[in-house]
C-alpha positions as CSV (number, residue, x, y, z in Angstrom):
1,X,12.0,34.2,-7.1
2,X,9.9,33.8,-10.3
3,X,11.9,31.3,-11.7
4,X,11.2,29.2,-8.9
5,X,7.7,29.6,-8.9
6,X,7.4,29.1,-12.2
7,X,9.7,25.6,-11.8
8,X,7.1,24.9,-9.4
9,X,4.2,25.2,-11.7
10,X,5.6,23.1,-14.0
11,X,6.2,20.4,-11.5
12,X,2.5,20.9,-10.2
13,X,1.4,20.0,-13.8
14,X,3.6,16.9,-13.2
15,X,1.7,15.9,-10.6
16,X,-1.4,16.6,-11.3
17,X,-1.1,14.7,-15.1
18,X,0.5,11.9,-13.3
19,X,-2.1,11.8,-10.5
20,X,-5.2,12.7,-12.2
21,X,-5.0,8.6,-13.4
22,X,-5.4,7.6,-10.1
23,X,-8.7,8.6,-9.6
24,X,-11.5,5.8,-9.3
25,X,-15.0,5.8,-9.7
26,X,-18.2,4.9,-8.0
27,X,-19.1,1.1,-9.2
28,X,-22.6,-0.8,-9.0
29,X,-24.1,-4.3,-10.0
30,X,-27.6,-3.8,-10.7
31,X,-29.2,-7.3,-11.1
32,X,-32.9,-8.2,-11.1
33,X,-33.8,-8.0,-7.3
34,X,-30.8,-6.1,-6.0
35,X,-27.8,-3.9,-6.0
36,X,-24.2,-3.7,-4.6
37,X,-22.0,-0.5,-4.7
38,X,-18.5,0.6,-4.0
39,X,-18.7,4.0,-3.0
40,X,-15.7,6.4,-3.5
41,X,-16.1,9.6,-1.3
42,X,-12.9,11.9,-0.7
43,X,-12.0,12.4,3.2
44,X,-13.3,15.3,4.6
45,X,-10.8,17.5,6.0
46,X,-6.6,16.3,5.6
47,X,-4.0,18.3,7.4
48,X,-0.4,18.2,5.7
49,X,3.3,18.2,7.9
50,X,5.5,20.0,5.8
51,X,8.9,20.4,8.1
52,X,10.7,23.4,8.3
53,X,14.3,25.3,9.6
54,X,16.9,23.5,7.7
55,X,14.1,20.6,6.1
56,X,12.3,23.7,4.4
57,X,10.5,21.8,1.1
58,X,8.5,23.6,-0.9
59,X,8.3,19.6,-2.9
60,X,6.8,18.2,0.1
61,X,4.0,20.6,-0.1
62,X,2.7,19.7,-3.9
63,X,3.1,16.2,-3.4
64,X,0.9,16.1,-0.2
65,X,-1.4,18.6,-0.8
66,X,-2.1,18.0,-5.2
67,X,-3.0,14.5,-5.2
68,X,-5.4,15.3,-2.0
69,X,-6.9,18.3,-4.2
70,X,-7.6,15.9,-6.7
71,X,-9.1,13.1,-4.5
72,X,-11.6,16.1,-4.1
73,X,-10.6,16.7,-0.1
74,X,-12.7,19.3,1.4
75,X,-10.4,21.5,3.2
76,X,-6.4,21.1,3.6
77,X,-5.0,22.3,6.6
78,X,-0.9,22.7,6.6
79,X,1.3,23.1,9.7
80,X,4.9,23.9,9.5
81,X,7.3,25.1,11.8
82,X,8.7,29.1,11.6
83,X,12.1,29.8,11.5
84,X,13.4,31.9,14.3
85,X,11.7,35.3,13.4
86,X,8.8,33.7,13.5
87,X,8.2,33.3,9.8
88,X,7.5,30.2,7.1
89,X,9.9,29.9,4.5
90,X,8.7,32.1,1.4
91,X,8.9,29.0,-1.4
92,X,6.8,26.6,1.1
93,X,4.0,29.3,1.2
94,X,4.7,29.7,-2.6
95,X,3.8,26.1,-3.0
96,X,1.3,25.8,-0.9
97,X,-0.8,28.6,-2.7
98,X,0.4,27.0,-5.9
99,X,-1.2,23.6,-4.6
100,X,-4.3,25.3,-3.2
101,X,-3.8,24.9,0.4
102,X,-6.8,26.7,2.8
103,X,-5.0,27.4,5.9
104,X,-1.7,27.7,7.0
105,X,-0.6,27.4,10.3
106,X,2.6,28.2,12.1
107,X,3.5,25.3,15.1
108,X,5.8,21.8,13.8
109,X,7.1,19.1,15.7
110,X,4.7,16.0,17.6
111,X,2.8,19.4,18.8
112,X,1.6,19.8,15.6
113,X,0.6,16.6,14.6
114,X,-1.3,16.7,17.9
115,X,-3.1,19.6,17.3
116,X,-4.1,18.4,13.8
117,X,-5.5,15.6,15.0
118,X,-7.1,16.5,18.3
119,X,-8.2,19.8,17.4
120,X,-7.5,23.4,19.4
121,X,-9.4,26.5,19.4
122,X,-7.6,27.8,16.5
123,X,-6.3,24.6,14.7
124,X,-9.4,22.0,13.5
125,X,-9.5,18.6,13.7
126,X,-8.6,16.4,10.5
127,X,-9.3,12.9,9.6
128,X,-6.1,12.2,8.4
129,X,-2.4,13.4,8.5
130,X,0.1,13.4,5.6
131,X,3.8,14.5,5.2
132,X,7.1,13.9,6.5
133,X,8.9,14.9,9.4
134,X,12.3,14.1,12.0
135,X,11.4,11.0,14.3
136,X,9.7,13.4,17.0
137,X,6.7,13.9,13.9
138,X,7.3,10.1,13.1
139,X,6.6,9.2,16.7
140,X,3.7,11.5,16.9
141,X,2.1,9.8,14.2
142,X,2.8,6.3,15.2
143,X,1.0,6.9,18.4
144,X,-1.9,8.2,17.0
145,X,-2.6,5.8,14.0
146,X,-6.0,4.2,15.0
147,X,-6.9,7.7,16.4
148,X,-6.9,9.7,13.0
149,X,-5.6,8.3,9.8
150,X,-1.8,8.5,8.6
151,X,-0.1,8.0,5.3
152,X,2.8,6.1,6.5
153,X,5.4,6.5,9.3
154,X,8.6,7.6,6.7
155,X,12.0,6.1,8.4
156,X,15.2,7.4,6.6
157,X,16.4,8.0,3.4
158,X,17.0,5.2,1.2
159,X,18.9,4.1,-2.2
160,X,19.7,1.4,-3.5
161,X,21.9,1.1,-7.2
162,X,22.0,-2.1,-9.4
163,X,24.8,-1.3,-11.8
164,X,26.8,-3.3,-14.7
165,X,29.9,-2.5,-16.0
166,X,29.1,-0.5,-18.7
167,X,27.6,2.4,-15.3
168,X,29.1,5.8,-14.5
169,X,30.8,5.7,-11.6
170,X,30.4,9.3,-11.5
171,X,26.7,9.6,-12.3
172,X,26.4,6.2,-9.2
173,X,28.8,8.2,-6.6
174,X,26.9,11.5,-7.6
175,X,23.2,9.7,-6.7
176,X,24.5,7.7,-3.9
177,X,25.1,11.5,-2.4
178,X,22.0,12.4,-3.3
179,X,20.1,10.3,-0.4
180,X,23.4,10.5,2.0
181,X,23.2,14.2,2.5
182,X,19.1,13.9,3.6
183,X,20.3,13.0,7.1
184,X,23.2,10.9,9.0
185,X,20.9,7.7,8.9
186,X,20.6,7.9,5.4
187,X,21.2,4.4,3.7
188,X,23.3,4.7,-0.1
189,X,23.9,1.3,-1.5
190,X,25.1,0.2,-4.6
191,X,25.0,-3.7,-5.7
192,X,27.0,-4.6,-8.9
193,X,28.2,-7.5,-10.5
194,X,31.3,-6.1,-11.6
195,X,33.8,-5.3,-9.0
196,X,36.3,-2.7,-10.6
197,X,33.2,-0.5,-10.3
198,X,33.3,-1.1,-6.7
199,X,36.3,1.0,-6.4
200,X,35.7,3.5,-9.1
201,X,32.4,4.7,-7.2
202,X,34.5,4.3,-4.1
203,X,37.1,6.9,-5.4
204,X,34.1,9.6,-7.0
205,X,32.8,9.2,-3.4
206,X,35.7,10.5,-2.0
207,X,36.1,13.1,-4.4
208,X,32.8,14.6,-4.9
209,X,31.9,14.7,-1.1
210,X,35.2,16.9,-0.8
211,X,33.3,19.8,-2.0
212,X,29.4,19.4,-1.0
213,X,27.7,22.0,1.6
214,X,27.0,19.5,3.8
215,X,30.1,16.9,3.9
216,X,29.8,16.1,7.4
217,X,26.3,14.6,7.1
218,X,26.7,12.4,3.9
219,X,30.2,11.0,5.4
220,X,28.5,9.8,8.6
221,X,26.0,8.6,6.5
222,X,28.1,6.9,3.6
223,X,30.2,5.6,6.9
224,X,27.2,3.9,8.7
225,X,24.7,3.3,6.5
226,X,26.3,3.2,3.0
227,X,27.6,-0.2,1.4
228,X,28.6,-1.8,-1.9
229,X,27.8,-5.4,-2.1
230,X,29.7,-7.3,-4.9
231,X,27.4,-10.0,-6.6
232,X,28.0,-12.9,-9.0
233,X,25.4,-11.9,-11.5
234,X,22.6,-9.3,-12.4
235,X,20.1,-11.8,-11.0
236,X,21.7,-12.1,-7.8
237,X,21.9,-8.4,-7.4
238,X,18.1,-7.9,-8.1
239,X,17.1,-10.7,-5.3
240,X,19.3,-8.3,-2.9
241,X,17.2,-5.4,-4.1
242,X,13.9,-7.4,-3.5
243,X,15.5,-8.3,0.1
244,X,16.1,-5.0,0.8
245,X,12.8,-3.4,-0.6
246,X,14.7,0.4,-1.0
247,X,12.4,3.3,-1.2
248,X,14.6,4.3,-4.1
249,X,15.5,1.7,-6.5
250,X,17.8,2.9,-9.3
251,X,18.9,0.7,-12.7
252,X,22.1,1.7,-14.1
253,X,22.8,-1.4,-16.3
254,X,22.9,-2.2,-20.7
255,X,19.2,-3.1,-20.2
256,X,17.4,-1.4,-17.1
257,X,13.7,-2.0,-18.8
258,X,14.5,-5.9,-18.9
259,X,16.1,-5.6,-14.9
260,X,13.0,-3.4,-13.3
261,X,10.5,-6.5,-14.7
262,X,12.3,-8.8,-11.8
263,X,12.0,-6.4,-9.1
264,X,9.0,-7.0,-6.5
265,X,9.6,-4.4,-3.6
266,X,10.6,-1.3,-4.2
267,X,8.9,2.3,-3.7
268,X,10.2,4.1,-7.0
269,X,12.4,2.6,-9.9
270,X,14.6,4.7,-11.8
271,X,15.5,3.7,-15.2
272,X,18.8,4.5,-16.8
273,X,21.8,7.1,-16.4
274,X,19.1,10.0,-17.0
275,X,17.2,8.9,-14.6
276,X,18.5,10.0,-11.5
277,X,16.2,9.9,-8.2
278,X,16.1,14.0,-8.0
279,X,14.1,13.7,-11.1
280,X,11.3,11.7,-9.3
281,X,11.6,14.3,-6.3
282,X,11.0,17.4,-8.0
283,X,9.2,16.7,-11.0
284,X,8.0,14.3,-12.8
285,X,4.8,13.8,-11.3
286,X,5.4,10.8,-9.1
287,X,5.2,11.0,-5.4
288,X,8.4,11.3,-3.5
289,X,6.7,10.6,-0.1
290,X,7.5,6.8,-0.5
291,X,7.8,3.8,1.7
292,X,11.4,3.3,3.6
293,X,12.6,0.7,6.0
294,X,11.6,-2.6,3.7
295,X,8.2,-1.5,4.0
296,X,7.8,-1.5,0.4
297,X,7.2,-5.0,0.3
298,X,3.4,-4.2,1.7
299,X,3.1,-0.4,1.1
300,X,2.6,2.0,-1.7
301,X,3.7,5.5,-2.8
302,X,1.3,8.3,-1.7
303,X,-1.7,8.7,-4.1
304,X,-5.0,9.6,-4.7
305,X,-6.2,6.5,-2.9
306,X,-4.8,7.8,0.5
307,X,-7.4,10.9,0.3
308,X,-10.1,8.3,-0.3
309,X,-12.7,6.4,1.5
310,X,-14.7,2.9,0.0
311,X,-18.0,2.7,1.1
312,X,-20.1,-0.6,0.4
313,X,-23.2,-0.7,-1.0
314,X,-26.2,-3.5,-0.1
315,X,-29.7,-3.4,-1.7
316,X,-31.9,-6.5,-1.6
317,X,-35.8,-6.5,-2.7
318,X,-38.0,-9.1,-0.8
319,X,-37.4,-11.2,-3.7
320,X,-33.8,-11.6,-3.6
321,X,-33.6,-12.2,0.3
322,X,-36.3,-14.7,0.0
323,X,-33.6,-16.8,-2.0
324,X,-31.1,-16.3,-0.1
325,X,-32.6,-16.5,2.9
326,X,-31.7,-20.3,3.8
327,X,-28.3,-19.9,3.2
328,X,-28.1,-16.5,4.9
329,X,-29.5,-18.4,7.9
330,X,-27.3,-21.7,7.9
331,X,-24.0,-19.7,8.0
332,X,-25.7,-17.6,10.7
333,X,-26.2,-20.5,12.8
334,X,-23.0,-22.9,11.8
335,X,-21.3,-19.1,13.3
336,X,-23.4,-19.8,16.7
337,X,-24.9,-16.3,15.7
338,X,-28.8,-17.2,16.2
339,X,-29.6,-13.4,16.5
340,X,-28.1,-12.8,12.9
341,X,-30.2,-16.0,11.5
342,X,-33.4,-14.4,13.1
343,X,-32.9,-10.9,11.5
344,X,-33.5,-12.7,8.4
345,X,-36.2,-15.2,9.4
346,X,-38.3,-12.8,11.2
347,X,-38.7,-10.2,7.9
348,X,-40.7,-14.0,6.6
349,X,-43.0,-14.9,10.0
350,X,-46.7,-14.7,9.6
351,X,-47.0,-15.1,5.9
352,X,-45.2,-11.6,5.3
């Protein structure tokens, strides 16, 4: 389809523009007698889960393998699982040439991430695994972190609305959707100070799911995992969103930019009714592989940083470790660490 394709070049410049600002630089302090560094070097080699069959995302693939790219990673290695003829999904392998994927290979599930991290004779070993997968992939990767290095272990969909009553109960019940149709344990939750909107968003629910492609999953969902919590005031709706720490956090009220200041946890904030969370997904630029299950209250968005390594830096002429020296030594020994103290008092024996 070269409409597609040409949708997904535009969302690649997305990335890539929104990305690109990410990168860091190589720092040093250059005093008299010596020299510290941060070194920034790009992993090596980073293989990328993109899921197939029904989960086939041909998103998934720029927003794993472009901000890698930019980090400067060596070689990206993609698995994904075929479809029952045997074949990848045309729009993923669109992507992934798009994003500039080296090699493609044709296995899913925990075997994959396996054989990305251990290595086979046709598969080769990477430092680090990105993407998303069902909670077999999730496992896989929780058991290995230590082993090779992972992005994050990505739980279930997740949005959370804070709406006023001047909100669209349409545009809310229409986003609220949006999440609820990923998967069954999808979580759609909309907080508002107002309650007539309560039932408005109730009723759009109702109607709107009526006629979706894949009404069984968002009910089971909106059933389960979905909720409307009534508060007493804006301020008492954001400290639910901070409890909650969504991986999608979207503002629907009179002032959104004054609202998203409060917020501390979130993985993505969407500002106003033409915002809605799609928007992030698809296009434009910022990472959709985000932080779910509260974790955003101590992780991050993929980015550049998670192709990255830091490397410190340590140069000290005679000079400067002679005036350090007796200080270098007392911790060393206060730390019961006489071999430490004596790596430093030995370069000094003998009138050296």
């Amino acid at each position: 389809d070269p409409e597609l394709k040409a949708d997904l070049e535009k969302a690649k410049a997305n990335i890539e523009n929104f990305h690109r600002r990410q990168l860091r630089e190589s720092y040093f302090i250059r005093e008299a007698d010596l020299t510290l560094g941060q070194l920034i070097r790009p992993i090596e080699k980073v293989g990328i889960y993109v899921p197939g069959g029904s989960a086939a995302y041909p998103s998934t693939v720029l927003m794993n393998a472009l901000p890698a790219k930019i980090a400067g990673v060596e070689e990206i290695v993609m698995v994904s699982p075929p479809n029952r003829q045997g074949k990848i999904k045309a729009s993923i392998l669109v992507a992934a040439a798009i994003a500039g994927v080296d090699r493609i290979f044709k296995v899913g599930g925990a075997q994959g991430i396996a054989a990305l991290a251990y290595g086979t004779e046709s598969i080769p070993k990477v430092e680090k695994i990105t993407g998303p997968g069902n909670i077999y992939v999730s496992m896989a990767k929780k058991q290995l972190t230590g082993f090779v290095g992972i992005d994050l272990i990505a739980g279930p969909s997740e949005i959370l609305i804070i709406a006023d009553q001047g909100a669209n109960p349409r545009y809310i019940a229409a986003d609220l959707i949006s999440q609820a149709e990923h998967d069954e344990l999808a979580a759609a939750i909309l907080v508002t100070d107002y309650p007539p909107l309560a039932d408005q968003v109730r009723r759009e629910l109702e109607r709107q799911v009526k006629v979706l492609d894949r009404k069984e999953i968002i009910e089971k969902a909106l059933n389960n995992y979905g909720a409307i919590v009534i508060t007493t005031s804006l301020a008492e709706a954001v400290k639910v969103a901070n409890e909650i720490a969504p991986e999608h956090l979207e503002i629907l009220t009179e002032d959104p930019f004054a609202v998203y200041e409060q917020i501390k946890n979130a993985g993505a904030i969407f500002l106003g009714e033409y915002s809605p969370e799609p928007v992030g997904d698809y296009f434009a630029g910022t990472n959709h592989t985000l932080p779910t299950s509260s974790t955003a209250r101590f992780s991050s968005p993929l980015s550049v940083d998670d192709f990255i390594k830091k490397t410190s830096l340590v140069y000290y002429s005679k000079e400067a470790l002679s005036k350090a020296k007796s200080s270098i030594v007392r911790i060393a020994e206060e730390e019961g660490l006489t071999g430490h103290a004596n790596s430093v008092k030995v370069r000094f024996e003998d009138g050296e």
